[in-house]
C-alpha positions in Angstrom: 58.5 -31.6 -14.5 57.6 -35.3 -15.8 56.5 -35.4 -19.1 55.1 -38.2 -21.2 58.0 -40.3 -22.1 59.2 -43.9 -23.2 61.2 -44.2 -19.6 59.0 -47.1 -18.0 58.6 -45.9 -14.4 58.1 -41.4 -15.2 54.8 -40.9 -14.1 52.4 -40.3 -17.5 50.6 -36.9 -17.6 47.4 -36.6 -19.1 47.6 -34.2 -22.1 45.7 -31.9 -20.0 47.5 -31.9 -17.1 50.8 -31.6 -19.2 49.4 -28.4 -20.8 47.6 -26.7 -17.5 51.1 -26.9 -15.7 53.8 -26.2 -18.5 51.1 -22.2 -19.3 50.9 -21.9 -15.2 46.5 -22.9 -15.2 45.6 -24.4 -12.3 45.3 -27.9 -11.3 44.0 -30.0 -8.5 45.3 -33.8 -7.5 42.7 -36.2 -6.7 43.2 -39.4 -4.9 41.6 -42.6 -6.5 41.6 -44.8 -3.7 38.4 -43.2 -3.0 36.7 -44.7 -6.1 38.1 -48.2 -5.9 37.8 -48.5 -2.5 35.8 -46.4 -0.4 32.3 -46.2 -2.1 29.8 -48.7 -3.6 29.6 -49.5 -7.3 28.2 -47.9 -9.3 28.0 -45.3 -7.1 31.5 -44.1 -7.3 32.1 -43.9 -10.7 29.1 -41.0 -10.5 30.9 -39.4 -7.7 34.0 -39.7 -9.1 32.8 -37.5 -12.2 31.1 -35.1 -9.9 34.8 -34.0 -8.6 36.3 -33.7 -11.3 33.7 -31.6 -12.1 33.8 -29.5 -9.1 36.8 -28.7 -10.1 36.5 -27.8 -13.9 33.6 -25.5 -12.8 35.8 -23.3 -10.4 38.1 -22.7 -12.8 41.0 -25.8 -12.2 42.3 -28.8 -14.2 41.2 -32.3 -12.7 44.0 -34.6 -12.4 43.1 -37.5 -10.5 46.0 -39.9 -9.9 46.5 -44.0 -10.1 48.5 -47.0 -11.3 47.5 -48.6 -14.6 49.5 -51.4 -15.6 52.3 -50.6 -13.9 52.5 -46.6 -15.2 51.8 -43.8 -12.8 49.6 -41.8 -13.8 49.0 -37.9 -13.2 45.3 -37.1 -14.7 43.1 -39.5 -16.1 40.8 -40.2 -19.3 37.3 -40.8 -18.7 37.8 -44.9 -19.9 40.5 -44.6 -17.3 38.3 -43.0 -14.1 36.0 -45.8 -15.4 38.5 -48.7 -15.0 39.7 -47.6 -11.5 35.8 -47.5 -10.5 34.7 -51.1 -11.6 38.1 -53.2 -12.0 38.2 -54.9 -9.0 41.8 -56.3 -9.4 42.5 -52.6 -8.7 44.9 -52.7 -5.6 45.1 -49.8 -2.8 48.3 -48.3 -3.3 50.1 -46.2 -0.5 54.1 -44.7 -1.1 55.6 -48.0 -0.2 53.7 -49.7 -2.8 54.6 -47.8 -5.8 57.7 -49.3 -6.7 56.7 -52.8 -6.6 53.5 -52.3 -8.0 55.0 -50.2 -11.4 58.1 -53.0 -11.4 55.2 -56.0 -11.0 53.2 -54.0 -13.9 50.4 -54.0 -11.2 47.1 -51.5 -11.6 46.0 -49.9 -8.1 44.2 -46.9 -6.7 46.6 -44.3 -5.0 46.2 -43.3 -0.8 46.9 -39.9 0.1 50.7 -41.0 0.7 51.0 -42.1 -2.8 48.6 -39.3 -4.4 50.8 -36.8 -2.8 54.0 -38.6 -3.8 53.0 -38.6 -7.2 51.2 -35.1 -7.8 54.1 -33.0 -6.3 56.8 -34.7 -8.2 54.6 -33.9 -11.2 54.5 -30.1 -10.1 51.3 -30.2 -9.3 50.7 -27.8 -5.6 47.0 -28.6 -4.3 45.8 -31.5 -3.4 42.2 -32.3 -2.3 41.4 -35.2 -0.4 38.9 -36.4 2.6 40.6 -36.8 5.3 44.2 -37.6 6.6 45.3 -41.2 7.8 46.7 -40.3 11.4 47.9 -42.4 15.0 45.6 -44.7 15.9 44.1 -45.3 19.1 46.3 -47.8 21.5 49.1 -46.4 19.8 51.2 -47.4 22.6 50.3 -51.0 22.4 50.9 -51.5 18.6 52.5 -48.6 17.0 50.0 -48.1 14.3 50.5 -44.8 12.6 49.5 -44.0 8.9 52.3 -44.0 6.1 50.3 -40.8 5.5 51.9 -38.9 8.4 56.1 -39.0 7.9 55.2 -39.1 3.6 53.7 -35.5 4.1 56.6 -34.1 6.3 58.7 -34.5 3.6 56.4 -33.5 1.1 56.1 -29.9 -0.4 52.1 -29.9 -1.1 49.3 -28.1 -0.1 46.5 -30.6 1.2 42.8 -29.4 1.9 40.9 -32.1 4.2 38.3 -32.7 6.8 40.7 -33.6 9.6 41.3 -36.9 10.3 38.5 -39.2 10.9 37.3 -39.5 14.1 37.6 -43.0 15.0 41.5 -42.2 15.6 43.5 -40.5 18.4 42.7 -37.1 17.2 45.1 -35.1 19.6 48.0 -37.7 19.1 47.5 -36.9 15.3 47.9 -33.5 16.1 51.1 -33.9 17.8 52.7 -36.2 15.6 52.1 -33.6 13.2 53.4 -30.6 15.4 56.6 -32.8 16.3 56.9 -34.0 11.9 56.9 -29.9 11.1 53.7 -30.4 9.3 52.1 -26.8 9.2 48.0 -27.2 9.9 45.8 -24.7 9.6 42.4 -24.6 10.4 39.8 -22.9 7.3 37.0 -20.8 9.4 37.4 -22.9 12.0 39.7 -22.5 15.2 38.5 -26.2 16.2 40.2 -29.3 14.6 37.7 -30.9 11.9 36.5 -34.6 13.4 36.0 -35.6 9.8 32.4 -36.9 10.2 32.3 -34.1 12.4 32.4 -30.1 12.2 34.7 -30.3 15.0 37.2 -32.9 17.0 37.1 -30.4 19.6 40.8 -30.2 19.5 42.1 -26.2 19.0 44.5 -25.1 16.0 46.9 -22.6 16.6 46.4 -21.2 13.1 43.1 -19.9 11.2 42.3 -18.8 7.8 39.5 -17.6 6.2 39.6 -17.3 2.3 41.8 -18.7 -0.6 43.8 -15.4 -0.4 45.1 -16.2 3.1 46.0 -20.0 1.8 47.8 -18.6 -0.6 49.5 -15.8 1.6 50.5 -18.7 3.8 51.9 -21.0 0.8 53.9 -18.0 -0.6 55.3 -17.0 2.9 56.7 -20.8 3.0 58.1 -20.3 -0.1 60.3 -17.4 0.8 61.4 -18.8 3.7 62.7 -22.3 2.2 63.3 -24.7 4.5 62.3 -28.5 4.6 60.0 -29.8 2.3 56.7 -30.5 4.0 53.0 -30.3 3.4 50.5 -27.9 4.4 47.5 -28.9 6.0 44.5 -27.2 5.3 42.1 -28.6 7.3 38.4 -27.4 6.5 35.6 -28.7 8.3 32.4 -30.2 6.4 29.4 -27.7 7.3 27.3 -28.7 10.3 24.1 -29.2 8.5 26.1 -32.0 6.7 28.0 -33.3 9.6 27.1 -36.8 11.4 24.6 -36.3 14.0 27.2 -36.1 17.2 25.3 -37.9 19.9 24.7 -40.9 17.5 28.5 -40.7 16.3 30.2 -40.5 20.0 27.4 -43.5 21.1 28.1 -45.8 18.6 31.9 -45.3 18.4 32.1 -46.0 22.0 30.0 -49.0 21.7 32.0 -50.5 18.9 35.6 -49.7 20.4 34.0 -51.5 23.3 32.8 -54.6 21.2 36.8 -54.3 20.0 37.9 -54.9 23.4 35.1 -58.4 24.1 35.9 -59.7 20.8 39.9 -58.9 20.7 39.7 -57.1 17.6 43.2 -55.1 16.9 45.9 -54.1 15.1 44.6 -53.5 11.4 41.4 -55.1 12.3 40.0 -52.0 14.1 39.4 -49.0 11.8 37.4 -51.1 9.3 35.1 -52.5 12.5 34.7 -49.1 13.6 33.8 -47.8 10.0 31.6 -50.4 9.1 29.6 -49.4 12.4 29.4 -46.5 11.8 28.0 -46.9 8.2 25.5 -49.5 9.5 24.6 -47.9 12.5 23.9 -44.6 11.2 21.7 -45.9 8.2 24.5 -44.6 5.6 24.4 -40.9 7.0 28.2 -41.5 7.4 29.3 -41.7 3.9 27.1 -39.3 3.3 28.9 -37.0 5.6 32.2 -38.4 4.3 30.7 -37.1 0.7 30.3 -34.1 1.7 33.4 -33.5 3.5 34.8 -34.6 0.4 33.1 -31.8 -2.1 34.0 -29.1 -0.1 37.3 -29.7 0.3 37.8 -30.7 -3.5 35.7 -26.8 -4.3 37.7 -25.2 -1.9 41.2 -26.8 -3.2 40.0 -25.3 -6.8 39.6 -22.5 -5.2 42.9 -22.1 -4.0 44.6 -23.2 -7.1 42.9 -20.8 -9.4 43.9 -17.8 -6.6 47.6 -19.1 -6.7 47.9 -19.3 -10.1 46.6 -15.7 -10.9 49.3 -14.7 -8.8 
């Protein structure tokens, strides 16, 4: 296990995080791109508090997870969370970055690629996140598949999400997944999450309905050994939180039609479609994304605390 050490490129544990693992306590990863990134200022900094203290109040160890002058880092002081939320030379960081970004001496907010990189080679063995980055639609066209995908195949981490989001090629995900040995498993829920959505309305072939069955499962893969890989824990955000569905599947299918008039592709189209969505649903899409994101990060805490009382 990495500890803090003079070597430049050893990701840097938070004394907390150092302590919580080396006595067995539980602790939680957190992606940061999510802060830099993903929400409005000053509004992330906020929510970026609030999950670390979702996490402190079921029992876990926050360590949220990001490049700071060229250092990894594995947990995060509260001057630190506030850097990542209102620097905006922060970079986005996935896997592929991390090397040039810690030899460049660069500062960036980690993906769920480099998150989960960087919290399993610190030990740590739930990781909460929104949702997954997965085959895109027209996949045969321009081969766009998240880094996200093959990094988690090769991964030993549990992962509690919403799914991936919607505006992808949900079943394609899915079967990149199957055919990458990525074990999914849906949490009270025999549906796919969409995200946004309760439900893709793609089936999994595997439910489970409390911490204690997470755990089961994690401890089963254990035994058998085998290839490293992730396990998918995909719990959907409640309905009463979800996006409205009519107004989600009217105004994707309007913008992936305004895609195809305007010749938008490649890279271009998930942040057309997500910027729709945010502006044609009057914000209730972040909101949804928000609240995907709280129950998975309570529900990862929850499994880390039942794991380590094992």
């Amino acid at each position: 296990m990495p500890q803090n050490s003079p070597e430049p490129y050893e990701p840097v544990l938070s004394a907390e995080v150092r302590a919580a693992l080396s006595t067995g306590l539980p602790v939680v990863a957190l992606e940061s791109t999510i802060i830099a990134h993903g929400l409005p200022r000053p509004r992330n900094l906020s929510v970026a508090r609030e999950l670390e203290g979702l996490v402190r109040s079921a029992g876990a160890v926050p360590a949220t997870v990001a490049v700071l002058d060229g250092r990894a880092h594995v947990g995060l002081g509260d001057d630190q969370l506030e850097r990542v939320a209102e620097d905006p030379a922060v970079r986005k960081l996935g896997h592929r970055d991390l090397a040039p970004a810690l030899a460049a001496g660069a500062s960036g907010a980690t993906t769920v690629s480099a998150t989960a990189f960087l919290a399993a080679r610190a030990g740590v063995g739930v990781f909460a996140t929104g949702g997954l980055g997965g085959v895109h639609r027209e996949w045969a066209a321009d081969q766009d598949e998240s880094a996200d995908l093959r990094l988690l195949a090769r991964t030993g981490i549990t992962v509690v999400c919403a799914g991936v989001k919607s505006i992808l090629d949900v079943p394609a995900t899915l079967q990149r997944l199957e055919t990458l040995g990525v074990c999914v498993v849906g949490y009270g829920t025999e549906r796919f999450p969409g995200f946004y959505l309760s439900s893709s309305g793609h089936p999994v072939d595997w439910t489970v309905h409390s911490p204690e069955e997470v755990v089961e499962v994690i401890r089963a893969r254990k035994a058998l050994g085998g290839p490293a890989s992730a396990l998918i824990v995909a719990n959907p955000v409640a309905e009463a939180d979800q996006l409205d569905p009519a107004l989600h599947d009217r105004v994707l299918a309007e913008a992936l039609d305004a895609c195809r008039e305007r010749g938008i592709s490649g890279q271009g189209v998930t942040p057309y479609l997500l910027d729709q969505l945010m502006r044609r649903s009057g914000g209730a899409s972040l909101e949804a994304n928000l609240a995907a994101v709280r129950g998975n990060v309570t529900l990862a805490a929850r499994i880390a605390v039942t794991a380590a009382a094992r």
